[in-house]
C-alpha positions as CSV (number, residue, x, y, z in Angstrom):
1,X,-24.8,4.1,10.8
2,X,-21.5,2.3,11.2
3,X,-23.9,-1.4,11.4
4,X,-25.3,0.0,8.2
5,X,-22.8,1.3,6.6
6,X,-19.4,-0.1,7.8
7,X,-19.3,-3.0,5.4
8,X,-19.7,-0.3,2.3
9,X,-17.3,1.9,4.2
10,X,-14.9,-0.4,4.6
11,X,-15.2,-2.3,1.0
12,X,-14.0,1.4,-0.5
13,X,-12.0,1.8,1.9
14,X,-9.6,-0.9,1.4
15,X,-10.2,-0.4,-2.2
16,X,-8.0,2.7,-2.5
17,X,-6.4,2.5,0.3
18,X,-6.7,-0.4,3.7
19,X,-5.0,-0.8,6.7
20,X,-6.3,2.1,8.8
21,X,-9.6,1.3,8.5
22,X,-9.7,-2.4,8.3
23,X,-7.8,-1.7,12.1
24,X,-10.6,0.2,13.2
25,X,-13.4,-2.6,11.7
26,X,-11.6,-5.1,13.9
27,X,-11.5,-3.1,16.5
28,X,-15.6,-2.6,16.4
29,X,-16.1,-5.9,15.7
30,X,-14.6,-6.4,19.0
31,X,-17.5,-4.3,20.5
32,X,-20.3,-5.9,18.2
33,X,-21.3,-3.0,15.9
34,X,-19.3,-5.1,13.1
35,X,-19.2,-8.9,12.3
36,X,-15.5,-9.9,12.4
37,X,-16.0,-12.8,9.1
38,X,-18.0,-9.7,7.5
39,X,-15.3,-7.3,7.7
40,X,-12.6,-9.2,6.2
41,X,-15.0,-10.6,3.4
42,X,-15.7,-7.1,2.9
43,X,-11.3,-6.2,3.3
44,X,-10.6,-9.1,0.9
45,X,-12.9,-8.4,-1.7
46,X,-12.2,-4.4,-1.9
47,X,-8.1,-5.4,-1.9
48,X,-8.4,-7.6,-4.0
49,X,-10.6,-5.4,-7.1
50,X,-8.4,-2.2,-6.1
51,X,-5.2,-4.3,-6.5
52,X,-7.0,-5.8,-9.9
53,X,-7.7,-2.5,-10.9
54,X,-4.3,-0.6,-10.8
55,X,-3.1,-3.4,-12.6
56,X,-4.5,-3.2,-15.5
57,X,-4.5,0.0,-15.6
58,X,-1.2,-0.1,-15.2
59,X,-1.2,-2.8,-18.2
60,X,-2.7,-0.2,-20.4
61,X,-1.3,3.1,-19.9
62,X,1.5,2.9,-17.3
63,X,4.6,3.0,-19.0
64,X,3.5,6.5,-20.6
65,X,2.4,7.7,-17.4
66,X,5.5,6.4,-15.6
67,X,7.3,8.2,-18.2
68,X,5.7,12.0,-18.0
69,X,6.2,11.7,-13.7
70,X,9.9,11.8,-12.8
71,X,9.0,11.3,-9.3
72,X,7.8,7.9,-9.9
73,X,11.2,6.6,-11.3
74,X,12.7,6.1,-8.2
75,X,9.7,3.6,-6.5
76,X,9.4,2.1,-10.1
77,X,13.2,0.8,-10.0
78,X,12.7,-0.3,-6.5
79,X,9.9,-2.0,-7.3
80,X,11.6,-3.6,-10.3
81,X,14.8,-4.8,-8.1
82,X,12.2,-6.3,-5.8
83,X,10.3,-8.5,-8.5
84,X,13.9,-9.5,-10.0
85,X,14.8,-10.5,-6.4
86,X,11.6,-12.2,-5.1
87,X,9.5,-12.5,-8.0
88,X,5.9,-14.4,-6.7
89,X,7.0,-13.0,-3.0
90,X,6.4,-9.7,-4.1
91,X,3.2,-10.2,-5.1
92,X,1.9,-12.2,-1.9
93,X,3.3,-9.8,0.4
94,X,3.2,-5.7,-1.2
95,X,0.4,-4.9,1.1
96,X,2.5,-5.1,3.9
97,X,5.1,-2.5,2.5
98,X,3.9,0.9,2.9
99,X,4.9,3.1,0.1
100,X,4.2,0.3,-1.9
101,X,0.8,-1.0,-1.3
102,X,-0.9,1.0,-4.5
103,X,2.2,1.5,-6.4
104,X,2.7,-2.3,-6.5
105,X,0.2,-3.3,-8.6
106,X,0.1,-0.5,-11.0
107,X,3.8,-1.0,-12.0
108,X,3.4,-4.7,-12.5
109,X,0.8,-4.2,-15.4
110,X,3.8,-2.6,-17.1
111,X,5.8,-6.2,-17.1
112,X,5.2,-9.2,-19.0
113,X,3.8,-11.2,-15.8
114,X,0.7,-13.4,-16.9
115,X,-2.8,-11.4,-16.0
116,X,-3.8,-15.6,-14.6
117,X,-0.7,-15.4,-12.3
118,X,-1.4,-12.1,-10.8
119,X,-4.5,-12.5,-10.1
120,X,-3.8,-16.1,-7.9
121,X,-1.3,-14.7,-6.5
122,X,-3.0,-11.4,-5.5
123,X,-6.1,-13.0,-4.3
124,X,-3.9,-15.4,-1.6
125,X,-2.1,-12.2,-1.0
126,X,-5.1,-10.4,-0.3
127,X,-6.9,-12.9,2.0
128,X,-3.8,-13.0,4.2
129,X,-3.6,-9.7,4.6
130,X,-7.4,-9.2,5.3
131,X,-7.5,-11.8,8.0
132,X,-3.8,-10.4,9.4
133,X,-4.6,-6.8,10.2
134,X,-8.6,-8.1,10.4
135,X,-7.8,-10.3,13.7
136,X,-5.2,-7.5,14.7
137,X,-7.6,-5.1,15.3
138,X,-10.0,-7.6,17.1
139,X,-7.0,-8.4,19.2
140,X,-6.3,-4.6,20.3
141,X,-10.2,-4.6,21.2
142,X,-9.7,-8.1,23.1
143,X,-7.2,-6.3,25.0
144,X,-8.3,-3.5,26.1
145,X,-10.9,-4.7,27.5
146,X,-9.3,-7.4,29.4
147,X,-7.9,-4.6,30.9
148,X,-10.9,-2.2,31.7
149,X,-14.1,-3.4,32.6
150,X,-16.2,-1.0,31.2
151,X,-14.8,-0.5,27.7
152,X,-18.1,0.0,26.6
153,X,-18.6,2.9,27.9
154,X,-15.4,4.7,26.7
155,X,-15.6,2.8,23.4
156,X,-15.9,5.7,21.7
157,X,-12.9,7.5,23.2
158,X,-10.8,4.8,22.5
159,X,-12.0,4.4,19.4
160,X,-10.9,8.1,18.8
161,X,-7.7,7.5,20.6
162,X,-6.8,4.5,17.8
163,X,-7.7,6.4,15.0
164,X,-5.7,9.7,15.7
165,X,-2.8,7.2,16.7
166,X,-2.9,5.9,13.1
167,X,-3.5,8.9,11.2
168,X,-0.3,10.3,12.6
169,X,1.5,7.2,12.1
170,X,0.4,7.3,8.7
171,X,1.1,11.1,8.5
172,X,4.8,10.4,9.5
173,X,5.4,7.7,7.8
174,X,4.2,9.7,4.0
175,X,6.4,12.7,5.3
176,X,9.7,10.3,5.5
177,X,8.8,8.6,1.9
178,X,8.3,12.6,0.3
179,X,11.7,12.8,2.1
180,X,13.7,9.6,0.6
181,X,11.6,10.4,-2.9
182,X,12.9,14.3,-2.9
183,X,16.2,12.4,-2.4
184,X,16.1,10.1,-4.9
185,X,15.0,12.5,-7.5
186,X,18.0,14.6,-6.7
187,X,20.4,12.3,-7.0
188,X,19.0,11.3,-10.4
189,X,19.0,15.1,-11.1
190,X,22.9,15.1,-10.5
191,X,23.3,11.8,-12.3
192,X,22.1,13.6,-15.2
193,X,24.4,16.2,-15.3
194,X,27.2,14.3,-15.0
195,X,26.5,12.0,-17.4
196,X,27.9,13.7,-21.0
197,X,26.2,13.1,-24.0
198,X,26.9,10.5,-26.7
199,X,29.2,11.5,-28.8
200,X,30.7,14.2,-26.3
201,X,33.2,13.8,-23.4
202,X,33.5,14.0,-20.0
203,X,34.1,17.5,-17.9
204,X,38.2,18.1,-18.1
205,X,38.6,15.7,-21.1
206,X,39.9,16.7,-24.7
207,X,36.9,15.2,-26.9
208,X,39.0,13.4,-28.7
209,X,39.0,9.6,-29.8
């Protein structure tokens, strides 16, 4: 199923999401279910639509939908500060942020950067990134079984082993950004407040002009 399959699988995959499962692909390329050039074909061309698609999305509704999510404010800014700073770096090198691989995209749509320029820029972008973690994976297979003989017969196990060891690093890595975003909206919260309104004055202050 996965020599059937696994090209589809991982197309999607890395469509919404990518760097867990392109890992694993390299990993069983390693092992000869998948076809190493296939999978990152197949990584390159579903990062690169999904990355296409959030941005103009983004293009066409994202400021309103920006605006109704409060929680979004504080990776919007940061993602703003970044583009300001590093402009076309950004763009080559999001996917290896986490926090900001699908955000990234999506918020960019909102600017005034050139639909032509994006999509250059993303499509390098992606191919680095496919071939990067692509050859990663294939490199953690090469590994391995330079150091057990018979990896094919615990290929499985292992195969287990690496995806439980990503899930929880992704796991752990989502609780600490729900943590820094919970943060960040409260100090916006207590910005808020202590900000007076026009026309008014500050707390201990007469009012007066």
């Amino acid at each position: 199923m996965i020599g059937e399959y696994g090209y589809w699988a991982l197309l999607i995959g890395t469509f919404l999401e990518g760097e867990t499962i392109l890992l694993v692909a390299g990993f069983l390329a390693h092992g000869g279910t998948l076809d190493l050039s296939f999978c990152i074909l197949a990584a390159f061309v579903g990062s690169l639509s999904g990355d296409q698609a959030a941005f103009y999305v983004g293009r066409w509704k994202g400021k309103q939908f920006v605006d109704k999510r409060p929680a979004w404010k504080c990776r919007v800014d940061r993602v703003h500060q970044m583009l300001e700073r590093f402009h076309e770096a950004l763009i080559l090198s999001f996917r290896f942020f986490y926090g900001l691989r699908n955000l990234t995209p999506f918020i960019l749509g909102t600017t005034d950067i050139s639909g032509i320029k994006f999509f250059l820029l993303n499509a390098v972008g992606a191919a680095i990134w496919a071939v990067s973690f692509g050859c990663a994976g294939y490199f953690f297979g090469t590994l391995v079984a330079s150091v057990l003989k018979d990896v094919h017969h615990i290929e499985m196990i292992l195969l287990i082993v690496v995806v439980l060891a990503l899930l929880l690093a992704w796991f752990f890595r989502r609780r600490k950004r729900r943590k820094v975003d919970q943060a960040c909206l409260a100090n916006l919260a207590q910005t808020d407040q202590e900000t007076p309104p026009e026309g008014g004055s500050r707390p201990g202050g007469s009012g007066e002009n």
